[in-house]
N, C-alpha and C positions, 0 to 999 in steps of 0.2 A: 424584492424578488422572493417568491417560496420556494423553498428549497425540502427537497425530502432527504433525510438521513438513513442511507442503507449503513446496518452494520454486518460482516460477516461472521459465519460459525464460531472460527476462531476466537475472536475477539469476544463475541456475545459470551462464551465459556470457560476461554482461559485467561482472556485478555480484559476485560472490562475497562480499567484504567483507561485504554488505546480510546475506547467509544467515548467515555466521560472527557478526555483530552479533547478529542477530536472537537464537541462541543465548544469547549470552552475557546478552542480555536476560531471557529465560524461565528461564538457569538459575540467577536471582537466588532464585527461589523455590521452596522446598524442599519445597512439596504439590506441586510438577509433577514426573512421574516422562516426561521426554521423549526421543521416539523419532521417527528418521528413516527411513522405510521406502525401502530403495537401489531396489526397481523402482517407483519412482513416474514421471513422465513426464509432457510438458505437459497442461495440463486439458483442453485444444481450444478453447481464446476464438479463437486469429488462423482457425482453420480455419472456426469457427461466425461469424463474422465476414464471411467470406467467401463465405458460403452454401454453403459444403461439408458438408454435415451426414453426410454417410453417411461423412464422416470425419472428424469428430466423435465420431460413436457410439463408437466401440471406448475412446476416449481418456477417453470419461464414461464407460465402464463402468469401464475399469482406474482411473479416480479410488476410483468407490465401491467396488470388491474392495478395495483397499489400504485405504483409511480408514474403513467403515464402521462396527469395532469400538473406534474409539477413544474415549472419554470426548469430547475435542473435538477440532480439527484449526486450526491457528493457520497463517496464513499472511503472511509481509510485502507482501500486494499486494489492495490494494480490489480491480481489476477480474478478478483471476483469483477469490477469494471470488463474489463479484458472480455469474460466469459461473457456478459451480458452485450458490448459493443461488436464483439467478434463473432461469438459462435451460434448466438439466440437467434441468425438468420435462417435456420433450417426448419425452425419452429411457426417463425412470421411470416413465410415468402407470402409476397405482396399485399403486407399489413400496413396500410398508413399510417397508425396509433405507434405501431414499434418505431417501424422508419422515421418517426417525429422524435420518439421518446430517444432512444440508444444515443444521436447527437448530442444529446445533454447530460449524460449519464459522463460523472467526472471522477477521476481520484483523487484524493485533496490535493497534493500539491499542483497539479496541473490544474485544477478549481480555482487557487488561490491565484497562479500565476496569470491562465487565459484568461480566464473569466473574472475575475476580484482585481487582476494585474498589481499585485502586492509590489510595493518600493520597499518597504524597512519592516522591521518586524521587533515589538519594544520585549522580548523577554529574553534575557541574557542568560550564555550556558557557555563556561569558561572551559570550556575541557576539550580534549583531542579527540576528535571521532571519526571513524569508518565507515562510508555511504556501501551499505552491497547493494546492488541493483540487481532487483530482483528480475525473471525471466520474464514476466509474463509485464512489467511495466518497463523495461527497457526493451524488448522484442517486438510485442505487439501495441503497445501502448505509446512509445516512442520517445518514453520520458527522458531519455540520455539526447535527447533531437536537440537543436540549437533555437535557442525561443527567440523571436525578434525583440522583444521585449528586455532580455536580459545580456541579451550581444552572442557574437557570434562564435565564442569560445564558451560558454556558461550554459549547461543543462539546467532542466527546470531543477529538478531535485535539491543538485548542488548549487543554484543561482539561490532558492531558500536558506537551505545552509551558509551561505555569506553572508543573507544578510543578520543572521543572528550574531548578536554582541558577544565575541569572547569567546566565540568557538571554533577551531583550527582542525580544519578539513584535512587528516592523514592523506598520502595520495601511495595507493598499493598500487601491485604489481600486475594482476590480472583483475580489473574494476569491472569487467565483464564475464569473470565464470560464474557460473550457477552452483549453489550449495548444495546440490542434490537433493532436495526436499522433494519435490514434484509432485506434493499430493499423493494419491497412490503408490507411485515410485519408490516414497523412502518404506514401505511396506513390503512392495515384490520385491525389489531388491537393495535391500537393507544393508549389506554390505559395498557393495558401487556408491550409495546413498551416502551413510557414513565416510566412507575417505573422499568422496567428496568435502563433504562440509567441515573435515578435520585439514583439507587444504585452503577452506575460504580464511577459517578461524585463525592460522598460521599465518597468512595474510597480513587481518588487520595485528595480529601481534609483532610482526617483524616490523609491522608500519607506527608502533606504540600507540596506535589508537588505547584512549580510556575505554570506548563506548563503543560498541556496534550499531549504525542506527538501518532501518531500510524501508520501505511504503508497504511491508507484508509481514503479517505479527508469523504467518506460518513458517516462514523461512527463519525469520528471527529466533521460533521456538524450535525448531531444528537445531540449532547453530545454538543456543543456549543449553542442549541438553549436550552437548560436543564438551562446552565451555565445563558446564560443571562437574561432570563427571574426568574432567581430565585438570579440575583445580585448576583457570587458566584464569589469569589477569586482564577478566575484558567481561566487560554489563553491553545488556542489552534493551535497548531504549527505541520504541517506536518513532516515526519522527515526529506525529503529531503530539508525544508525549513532550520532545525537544520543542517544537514549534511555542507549546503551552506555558512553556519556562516552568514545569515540572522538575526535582533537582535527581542528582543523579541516585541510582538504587542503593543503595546497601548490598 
């Protein structure tokens, strides 16, 4: 199957690791014949976010020229998926091209799960770790949903995380608040934003999570500027980076 690789802003900038993991994830299996299209460019979520829609458009169109003919389109980020499955209908009404495309547009874990239907996964990561679930892949995305595949207690996310050797899923106390990132949100209101994510961080620490992990580098880097500036005992690891048996940070 060809497969195209969206990577988002994030990642492309601050995160690189997350994109090169993600790789080395997909190129585990030998039905994926996967390609990176070099004029790809952000999807337009911070823009569509902001109520800028006429600058938007251009950004959702060049998604679906580049990606529309792939088999699927895998990307390491719920809310940019999210943005392209959810909200790109106001852009396409009644585009066939889109309405083909958006059903194949994946996040990796729910990639690996539906679509690859992953059993075991050979890279071992021995440490305690905290899944946050981010808003836009547990909300809209429905990754917290119960996979037939994995039984009827196991999320996609966390049915991945089992199966990695050696790694011990913490289990917190609110596995569904949101860190306050939100894109633009942690900007207007930086202070709600902040004690937000200073309650997610408190969290995985009461729970000894070693590692933070979650399917969105943006929430991640929210929650890592919380961590360091407040000297706190807890790294933060994409989960494609875990998936990859990449070791833990320094």
């Amino acid at each position: 199957m060809r497969v195209g690789l969206f990577i988002p802003c994030y990642i492309d900038q601050f995160f690189p690791q997350v994109g090169m993991s993600t790789v080395e994830v997909l190129s585990q299996f030998p039905e994926i014949e996967l390609d990176y299209p070099s004029g790809q460019t952000c999807c337009g979520q911070p823009m569509a976010n902001t109520g800028c829609l006429d600058d938007t458009r251009p950004l959702a169109e060049r998604f679906v020229e580049l990606f529309a003919d792939y088999d699927h389109v895998v990307c390491p980020s719920g809310s940019c998926v999210s943005m392209v499955r959810n909200h790109y209908e106001s852009f396409f009404q009644g585009d066939e091209r889109f309405e083909r495309m958006k059903t194949r547009v994946w996040e990796l874990c729910e990639f690996l799960v539906d679509v690859l239907q992953v059993r075991s996964l050979p890279h071992a990561f021995p440490h305690r770790v905290g899944l946050h679930s981010s808003c836009h892949g547990l909300r809209e995305l429905r990754l917290g949903a119960c996979s037939e595949l994995m039984g009827e207690q196991t999320d996609k996310v966390r049915g991945l995380l089992a199966m990695v050797p050696g790694l011990q899923l913490v289990e917190l106390q609110r596995a569904d608040e949101c860190c306050g990132f939100g894109g633009t949100f942690a900007v207007a209101e930086e202070g709600v934003s902040v004690m937000m994510g200073v309650d997610r961080v408190a969290d995985h620490v009461q729970a000894g999570a070693e590692v933070m992990t979650a399917t969105d580098t943006s929430c991640l880097m929210h929650m890592d500027g919380i961590i360091r500036r407040r000297k706190q005992p807890l790294r933060i690891m994409h989960i494609a980076e875990i998936l990859a048996g990449k070791p833990l940070p320094k």
